[in-house]
PQR file of N, CA, C, O and H, with PARSE charges and radii, in Angstrom:
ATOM      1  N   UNK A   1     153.156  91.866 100.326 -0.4000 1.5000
ATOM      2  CA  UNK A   1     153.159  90.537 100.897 -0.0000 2.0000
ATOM      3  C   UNK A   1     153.486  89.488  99.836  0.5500 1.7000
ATOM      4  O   UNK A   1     152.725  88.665  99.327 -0.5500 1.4000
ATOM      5  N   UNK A   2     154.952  89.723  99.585 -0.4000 1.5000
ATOM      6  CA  UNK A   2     155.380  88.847  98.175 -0.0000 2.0000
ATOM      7  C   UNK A   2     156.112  88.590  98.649  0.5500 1.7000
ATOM      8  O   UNK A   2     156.575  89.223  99.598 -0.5500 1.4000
ATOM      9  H   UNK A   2     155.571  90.391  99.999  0.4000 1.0000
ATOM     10  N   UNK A   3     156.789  86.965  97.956 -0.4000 1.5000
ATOM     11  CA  UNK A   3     158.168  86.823  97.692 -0.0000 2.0000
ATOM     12  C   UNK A   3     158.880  86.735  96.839  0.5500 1.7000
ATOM     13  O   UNK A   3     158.315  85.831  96.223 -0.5500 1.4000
ATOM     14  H   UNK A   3     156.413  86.451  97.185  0.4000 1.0000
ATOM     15  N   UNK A   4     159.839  86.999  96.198 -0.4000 1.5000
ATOM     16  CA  UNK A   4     160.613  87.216  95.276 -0.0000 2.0000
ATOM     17  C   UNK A   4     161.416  86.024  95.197  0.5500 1.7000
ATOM     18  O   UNK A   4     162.234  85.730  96.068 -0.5500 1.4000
ATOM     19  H   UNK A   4     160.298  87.733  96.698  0.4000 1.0000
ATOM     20  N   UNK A   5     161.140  85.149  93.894 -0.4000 1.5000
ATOM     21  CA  UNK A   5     162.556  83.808  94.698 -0.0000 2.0000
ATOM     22  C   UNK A   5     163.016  83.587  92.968  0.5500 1.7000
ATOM     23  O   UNK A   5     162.340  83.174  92.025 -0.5500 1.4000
ATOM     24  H   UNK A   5     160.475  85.388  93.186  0.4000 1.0000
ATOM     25  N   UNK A   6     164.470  84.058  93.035 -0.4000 1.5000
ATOM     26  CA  UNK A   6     165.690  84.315  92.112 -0.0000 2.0000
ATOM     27  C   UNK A   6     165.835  83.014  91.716  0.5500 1.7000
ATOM     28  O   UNK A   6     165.908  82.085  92.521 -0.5500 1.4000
ATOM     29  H   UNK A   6     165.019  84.393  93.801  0.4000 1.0000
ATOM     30  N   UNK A   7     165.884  82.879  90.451 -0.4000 1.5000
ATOM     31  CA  UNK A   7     166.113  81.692  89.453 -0.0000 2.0000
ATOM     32  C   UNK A   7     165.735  80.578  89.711  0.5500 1.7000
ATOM     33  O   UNK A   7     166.591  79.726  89.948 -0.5500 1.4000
ATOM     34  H   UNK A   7     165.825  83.633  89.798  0.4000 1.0000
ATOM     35  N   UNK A   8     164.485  80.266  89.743 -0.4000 1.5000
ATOM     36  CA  UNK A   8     163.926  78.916  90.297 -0.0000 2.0000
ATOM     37  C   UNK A   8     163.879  78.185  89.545  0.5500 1.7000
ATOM     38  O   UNK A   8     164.693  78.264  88.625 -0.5500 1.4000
ATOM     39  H   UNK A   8     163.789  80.958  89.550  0.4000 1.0000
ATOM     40  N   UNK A   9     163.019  77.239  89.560 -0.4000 1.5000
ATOM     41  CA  UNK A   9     162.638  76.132  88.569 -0.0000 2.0000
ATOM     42  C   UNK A   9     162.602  76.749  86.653  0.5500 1.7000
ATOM     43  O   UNK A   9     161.976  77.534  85.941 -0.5500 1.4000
ATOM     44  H   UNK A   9     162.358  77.175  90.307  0.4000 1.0000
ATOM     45  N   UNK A  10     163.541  75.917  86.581 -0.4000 1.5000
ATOM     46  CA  UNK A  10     163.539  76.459  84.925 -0.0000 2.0000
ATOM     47  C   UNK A  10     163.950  77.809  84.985  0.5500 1.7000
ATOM     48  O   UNK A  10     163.191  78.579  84.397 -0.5500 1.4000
ATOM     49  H   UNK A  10     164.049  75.279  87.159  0.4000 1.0000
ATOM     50  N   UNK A  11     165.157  78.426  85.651 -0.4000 1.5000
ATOM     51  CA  UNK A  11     165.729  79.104  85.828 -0.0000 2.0000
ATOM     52  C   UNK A  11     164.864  80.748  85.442  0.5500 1.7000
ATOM     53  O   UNK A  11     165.187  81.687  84.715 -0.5500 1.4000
ATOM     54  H   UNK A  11     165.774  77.801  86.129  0.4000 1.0000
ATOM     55  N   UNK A  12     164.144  80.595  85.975 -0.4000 1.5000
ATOM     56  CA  UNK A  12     163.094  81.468  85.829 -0.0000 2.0000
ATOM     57  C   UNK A  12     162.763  82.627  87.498  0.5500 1.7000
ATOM     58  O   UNK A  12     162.719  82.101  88.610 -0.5500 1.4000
ATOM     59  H   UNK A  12     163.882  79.832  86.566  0.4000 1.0000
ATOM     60  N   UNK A  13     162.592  84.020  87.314 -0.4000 1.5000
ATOM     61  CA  UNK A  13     162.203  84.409  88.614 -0.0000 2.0000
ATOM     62  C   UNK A  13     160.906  83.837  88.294  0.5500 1.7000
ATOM     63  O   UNK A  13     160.416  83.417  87.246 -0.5500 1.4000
ATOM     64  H   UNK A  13     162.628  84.447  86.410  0.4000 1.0000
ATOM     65  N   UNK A  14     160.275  83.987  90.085 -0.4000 1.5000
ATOM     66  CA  UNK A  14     159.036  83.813  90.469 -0.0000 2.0000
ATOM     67  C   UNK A  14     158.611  85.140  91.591  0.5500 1.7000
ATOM     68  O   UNK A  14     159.184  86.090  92.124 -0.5500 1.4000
ATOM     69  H   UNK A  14     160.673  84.328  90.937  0.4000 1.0000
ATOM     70  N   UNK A  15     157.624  84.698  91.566 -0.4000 1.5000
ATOM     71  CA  UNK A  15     156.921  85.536  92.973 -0.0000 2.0000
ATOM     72  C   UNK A  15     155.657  84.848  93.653  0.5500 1.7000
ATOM     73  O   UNK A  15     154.773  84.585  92.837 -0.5500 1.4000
ATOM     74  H   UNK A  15     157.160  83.926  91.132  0.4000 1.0000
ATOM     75  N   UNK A  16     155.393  84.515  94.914 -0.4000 1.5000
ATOM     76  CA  UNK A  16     154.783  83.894  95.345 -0.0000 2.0000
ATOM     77  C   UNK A  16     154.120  84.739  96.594  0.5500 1.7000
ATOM     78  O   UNK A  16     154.513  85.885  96.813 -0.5500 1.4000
ATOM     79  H   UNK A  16     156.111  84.728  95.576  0.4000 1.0000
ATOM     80  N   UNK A  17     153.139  84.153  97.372 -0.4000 1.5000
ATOM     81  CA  UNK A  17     152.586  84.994  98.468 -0.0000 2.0000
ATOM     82  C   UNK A  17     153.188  84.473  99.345  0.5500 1.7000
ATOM     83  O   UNK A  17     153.711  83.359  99.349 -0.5500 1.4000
ATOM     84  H   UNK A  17     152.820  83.223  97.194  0.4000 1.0000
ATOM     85  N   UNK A  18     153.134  85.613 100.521 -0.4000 1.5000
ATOM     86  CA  UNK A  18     153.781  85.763 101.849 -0.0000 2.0000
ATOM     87  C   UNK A  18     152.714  86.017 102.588  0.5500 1.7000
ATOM     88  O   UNK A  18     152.270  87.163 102.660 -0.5500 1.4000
ATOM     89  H   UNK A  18     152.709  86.519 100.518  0.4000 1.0000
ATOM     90  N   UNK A  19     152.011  84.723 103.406 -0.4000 1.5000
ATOM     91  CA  UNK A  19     150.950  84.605 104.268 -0.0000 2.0000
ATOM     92  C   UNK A  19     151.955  85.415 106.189  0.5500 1.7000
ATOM     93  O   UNK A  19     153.076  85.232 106.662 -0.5500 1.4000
ATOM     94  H   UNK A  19     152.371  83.792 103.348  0.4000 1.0000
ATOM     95  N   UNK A  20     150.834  86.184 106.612 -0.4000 1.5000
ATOM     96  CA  UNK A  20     150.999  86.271 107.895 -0.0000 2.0000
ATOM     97  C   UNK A  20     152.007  85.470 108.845  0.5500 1.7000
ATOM     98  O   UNK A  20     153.050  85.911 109.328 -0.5500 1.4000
ATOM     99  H   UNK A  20     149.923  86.333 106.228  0.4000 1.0000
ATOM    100  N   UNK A  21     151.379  84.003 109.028 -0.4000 1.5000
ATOM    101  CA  UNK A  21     151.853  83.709 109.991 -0.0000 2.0000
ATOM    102  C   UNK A  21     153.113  83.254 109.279  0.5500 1.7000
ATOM    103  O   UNK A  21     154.098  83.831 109.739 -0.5500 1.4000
ATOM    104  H   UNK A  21     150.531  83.645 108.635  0.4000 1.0000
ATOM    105  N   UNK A  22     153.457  82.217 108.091 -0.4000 1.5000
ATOM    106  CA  UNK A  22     154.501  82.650 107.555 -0.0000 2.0000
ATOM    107  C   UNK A  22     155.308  83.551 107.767  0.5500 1.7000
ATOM    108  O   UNK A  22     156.446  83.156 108.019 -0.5500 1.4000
ATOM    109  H   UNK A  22     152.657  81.748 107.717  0.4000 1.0000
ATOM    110  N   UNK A  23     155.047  85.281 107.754 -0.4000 1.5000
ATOM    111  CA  UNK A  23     155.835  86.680 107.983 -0.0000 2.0000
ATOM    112  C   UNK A  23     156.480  86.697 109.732  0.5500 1.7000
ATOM    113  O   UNK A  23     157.534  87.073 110.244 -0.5500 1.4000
ATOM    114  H   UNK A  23     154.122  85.601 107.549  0.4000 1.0000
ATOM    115  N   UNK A  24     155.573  86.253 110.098 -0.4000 1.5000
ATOM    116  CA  UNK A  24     155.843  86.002 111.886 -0.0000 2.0000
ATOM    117  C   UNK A  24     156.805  84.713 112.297  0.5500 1.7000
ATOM    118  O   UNK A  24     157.587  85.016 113.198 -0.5500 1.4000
ATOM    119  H   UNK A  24     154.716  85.948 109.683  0.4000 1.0000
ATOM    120  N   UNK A  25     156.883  83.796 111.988 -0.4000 1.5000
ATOM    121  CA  UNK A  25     157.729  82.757 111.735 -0.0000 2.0000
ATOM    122  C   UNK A  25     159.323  82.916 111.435  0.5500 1.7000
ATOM    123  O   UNK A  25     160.295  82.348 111.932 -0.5500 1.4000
ATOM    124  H   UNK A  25     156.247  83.551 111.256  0.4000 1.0000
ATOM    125  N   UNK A  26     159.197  83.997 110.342 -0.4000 1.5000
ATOM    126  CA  UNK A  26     160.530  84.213 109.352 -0.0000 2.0000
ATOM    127  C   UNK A  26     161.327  85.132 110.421  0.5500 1.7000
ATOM    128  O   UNK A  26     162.507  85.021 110.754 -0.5500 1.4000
ATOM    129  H   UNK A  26     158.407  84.458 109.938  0.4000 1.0000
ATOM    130  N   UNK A  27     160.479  85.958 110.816 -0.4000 1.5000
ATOM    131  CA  UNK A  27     160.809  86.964 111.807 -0.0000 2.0000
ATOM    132  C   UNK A  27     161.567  86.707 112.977  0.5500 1.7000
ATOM    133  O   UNK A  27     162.602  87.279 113.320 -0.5500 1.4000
ATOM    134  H   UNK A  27     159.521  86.048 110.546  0.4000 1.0000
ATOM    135  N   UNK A  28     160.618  85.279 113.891 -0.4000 1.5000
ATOM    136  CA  UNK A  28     161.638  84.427 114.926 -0.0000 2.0000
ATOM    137  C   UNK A  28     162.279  84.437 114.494  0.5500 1.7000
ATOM    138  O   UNK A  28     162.994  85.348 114.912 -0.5500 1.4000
ATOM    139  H   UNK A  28     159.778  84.814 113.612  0.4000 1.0000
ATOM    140  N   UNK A  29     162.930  83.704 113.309 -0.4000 1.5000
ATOM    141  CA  UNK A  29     163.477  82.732 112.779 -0.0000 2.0000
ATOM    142  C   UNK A  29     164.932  83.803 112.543  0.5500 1.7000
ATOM    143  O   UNK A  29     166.111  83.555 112.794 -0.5500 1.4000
ATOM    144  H   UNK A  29     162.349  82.964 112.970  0.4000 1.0000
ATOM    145  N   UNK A  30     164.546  84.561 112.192 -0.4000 1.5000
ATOM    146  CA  UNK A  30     165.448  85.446 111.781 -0.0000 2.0000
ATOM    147  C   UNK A  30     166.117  86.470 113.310  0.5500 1.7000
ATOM    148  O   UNK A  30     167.293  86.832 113.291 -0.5500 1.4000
ATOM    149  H   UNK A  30     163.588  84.762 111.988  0.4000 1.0000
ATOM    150  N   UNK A  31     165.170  86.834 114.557 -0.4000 1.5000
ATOM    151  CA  UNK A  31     166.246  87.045 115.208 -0.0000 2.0000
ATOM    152  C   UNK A  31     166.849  86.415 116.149  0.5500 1.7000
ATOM    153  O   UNK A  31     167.593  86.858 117.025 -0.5500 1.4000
ATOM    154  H   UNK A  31     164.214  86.540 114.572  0.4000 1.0000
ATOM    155  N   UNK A  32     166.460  85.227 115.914 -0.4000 1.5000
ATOM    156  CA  UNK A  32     167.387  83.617 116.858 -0.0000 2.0000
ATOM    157  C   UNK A  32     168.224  83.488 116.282  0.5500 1.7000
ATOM    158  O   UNK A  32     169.233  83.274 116.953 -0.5500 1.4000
ATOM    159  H   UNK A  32     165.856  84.868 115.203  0.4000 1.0000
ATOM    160  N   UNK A  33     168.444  83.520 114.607 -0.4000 1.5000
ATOM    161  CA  UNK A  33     169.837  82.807 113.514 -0.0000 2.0000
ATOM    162  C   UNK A  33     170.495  83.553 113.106  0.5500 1.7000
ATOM    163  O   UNK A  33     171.627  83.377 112.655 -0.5500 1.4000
ATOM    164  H   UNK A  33     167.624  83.694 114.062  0.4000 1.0000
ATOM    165  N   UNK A  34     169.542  85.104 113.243 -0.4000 1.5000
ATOM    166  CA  UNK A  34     170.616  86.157 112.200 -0.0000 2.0000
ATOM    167  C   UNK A  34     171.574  85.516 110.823  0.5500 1.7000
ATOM    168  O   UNK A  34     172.789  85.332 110.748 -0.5500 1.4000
ATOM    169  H   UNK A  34     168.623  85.247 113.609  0.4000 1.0000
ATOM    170  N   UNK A  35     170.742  85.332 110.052 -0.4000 1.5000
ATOM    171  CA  UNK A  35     171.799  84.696 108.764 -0.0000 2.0000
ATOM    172  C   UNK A  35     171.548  85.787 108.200  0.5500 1.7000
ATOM    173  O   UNK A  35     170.511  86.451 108.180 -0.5500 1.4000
ATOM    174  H   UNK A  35     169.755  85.482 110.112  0.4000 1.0000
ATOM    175  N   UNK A  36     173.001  86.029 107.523 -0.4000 1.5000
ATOM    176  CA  UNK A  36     173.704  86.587 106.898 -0.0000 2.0000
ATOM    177  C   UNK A  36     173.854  87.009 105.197  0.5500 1.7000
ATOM    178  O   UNK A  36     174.050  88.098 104.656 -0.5500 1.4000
ATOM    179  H   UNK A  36     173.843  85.489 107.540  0.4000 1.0000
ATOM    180  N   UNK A  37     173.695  85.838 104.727 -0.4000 1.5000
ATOM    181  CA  UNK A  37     172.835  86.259 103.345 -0.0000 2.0000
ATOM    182  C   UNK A  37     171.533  85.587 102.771  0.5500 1.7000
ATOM    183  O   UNK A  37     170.869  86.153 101.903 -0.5500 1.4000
ATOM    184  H   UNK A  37     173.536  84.954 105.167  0.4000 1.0000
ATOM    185  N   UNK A  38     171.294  84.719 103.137 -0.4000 1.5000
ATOM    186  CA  UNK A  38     170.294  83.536 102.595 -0.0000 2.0000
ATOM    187  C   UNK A  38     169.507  83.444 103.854  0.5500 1.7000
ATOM    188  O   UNK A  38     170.067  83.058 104.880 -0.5500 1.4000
ATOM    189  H   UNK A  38     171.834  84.260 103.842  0.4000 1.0000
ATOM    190  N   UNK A  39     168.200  83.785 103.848 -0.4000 1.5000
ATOM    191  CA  UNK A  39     167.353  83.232 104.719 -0.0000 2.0000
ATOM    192  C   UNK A  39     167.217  82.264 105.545  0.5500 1.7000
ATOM    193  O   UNK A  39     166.909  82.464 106.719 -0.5500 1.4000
ATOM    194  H   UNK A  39     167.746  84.099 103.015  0.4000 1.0000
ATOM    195  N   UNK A  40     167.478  80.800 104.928 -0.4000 1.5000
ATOM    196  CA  UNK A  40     167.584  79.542 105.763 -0.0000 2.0000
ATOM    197  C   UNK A  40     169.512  79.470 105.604  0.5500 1.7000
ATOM    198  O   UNK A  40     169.784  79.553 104.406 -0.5500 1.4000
ATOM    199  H   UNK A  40     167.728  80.638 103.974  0.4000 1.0000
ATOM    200  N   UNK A  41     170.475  79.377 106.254 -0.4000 1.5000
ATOM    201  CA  UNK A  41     172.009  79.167 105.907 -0.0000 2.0000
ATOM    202  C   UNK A  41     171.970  77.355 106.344  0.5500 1.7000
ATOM    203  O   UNK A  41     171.179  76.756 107.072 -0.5500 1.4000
ATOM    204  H   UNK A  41     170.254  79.309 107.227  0.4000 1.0000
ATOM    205  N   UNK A  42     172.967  76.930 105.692 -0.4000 1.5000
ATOM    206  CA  UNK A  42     173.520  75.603 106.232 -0.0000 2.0000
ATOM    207  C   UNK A  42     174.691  76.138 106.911  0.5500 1.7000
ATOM    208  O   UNK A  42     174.716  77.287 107.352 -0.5500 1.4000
ATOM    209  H   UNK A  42     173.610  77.416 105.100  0.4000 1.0000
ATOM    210  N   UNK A  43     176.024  75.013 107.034 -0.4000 1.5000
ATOM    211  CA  UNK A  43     176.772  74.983 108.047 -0.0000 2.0000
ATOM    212  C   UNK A  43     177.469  76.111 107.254  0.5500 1.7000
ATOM    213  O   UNK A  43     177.316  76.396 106.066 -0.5500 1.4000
ATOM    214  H   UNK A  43     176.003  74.080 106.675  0.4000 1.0000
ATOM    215  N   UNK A  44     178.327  76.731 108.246 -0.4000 1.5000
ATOM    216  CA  UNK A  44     179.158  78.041 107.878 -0.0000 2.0000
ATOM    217  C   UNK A  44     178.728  79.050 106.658  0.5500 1.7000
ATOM    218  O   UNK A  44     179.420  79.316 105.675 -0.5500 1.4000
ATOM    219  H   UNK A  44     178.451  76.499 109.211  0.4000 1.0000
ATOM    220  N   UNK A  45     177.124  79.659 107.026 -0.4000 1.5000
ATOM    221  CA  UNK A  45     176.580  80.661 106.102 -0.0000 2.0000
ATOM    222  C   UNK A  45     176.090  80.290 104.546  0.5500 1.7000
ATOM    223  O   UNK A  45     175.389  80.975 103.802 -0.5500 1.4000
ATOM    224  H   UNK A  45     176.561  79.443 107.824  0.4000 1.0000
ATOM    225  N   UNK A  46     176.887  78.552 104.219 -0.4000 1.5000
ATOM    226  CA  UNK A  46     176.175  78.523 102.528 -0.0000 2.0000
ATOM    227  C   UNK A  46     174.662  78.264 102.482  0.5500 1.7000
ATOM    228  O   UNK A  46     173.862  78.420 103.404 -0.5500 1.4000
ATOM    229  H   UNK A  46     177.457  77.995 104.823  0.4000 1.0000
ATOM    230  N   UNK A  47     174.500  77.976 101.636 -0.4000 1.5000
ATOM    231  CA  UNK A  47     173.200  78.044 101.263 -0.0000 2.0000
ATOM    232  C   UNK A  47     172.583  76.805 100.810  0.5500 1.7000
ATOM    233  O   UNK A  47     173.048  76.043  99.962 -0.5500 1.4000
ATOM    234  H   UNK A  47     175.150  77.850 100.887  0.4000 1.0000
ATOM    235  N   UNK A  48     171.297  76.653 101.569 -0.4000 1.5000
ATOM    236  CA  UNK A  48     170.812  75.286 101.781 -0.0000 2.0000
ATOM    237  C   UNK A  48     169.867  75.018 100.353  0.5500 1.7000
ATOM    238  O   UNK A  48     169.356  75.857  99.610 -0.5500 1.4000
ATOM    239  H   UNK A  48     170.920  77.272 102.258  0.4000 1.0000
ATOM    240  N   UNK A  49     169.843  73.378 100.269 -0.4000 1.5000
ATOM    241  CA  UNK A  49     169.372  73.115  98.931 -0.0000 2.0000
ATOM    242  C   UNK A  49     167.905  73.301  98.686  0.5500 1.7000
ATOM    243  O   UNK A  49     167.364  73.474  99.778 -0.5500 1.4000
ATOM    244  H   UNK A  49     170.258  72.697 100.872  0.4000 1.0000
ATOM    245  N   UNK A  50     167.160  73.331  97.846 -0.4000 1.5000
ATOM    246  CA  UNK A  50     165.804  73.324  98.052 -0.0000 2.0000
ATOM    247  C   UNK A  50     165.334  71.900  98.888  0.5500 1.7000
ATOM    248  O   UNK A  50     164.519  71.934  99.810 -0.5500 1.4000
ATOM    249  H   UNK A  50     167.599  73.190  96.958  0.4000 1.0000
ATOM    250  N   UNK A  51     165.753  71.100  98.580 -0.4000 1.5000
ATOM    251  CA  UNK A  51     165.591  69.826  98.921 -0.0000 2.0000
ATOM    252  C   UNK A  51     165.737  69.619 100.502  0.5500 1.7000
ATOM    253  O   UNK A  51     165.216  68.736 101.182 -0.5500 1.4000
ATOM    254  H   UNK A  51     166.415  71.073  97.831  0.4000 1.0000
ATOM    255  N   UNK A  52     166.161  70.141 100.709 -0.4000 1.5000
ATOM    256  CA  UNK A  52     166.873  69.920 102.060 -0.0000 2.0000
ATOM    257  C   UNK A  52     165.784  70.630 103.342  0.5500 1.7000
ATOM    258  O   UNK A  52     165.432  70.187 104.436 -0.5500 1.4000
ATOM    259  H   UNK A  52     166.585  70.859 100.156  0.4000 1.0000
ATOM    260  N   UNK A  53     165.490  71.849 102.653 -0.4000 1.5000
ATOM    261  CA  UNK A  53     164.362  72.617 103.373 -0.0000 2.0000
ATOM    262  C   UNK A  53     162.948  72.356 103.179  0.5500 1.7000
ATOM    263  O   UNK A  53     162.180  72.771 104.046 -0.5500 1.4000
ATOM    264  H   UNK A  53     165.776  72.208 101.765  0.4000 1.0000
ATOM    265  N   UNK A  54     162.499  71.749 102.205 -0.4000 1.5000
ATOM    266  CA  UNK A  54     161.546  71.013 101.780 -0.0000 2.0000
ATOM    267  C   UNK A  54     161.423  69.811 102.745  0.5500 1.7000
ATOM    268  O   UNK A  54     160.568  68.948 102.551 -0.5500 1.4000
ATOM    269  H   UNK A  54     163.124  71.411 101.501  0.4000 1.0000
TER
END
């Protein structure tokens, strides 16, 4: 129940927890949008800013 998040702040990996309802959420989320490489996508599959999803 981790997440893995690739070059973050101070270009550093991290790992953070992955709460339940969080896991259930991602899950909708994921078979309403089906994205393709990036979890959250902006317009035509790129990849949204931190800022933006924040």
């Amino acid at each position: 129940m981790l997440i893995h998040i690739e070059v973050a702040n101070g270009k550093k990996d991290r790992y953070t927890i992955l709460s339940y309802t969080l896991l259930e959420d991602l899950r909708d989320y994921y078979k309403q949008w089906k994205p393709e490489k990036y979890i959250i996508e902006g317009l035509y599959g790129k990849q949204y800013s931190g800022q933006s999803v924040g």
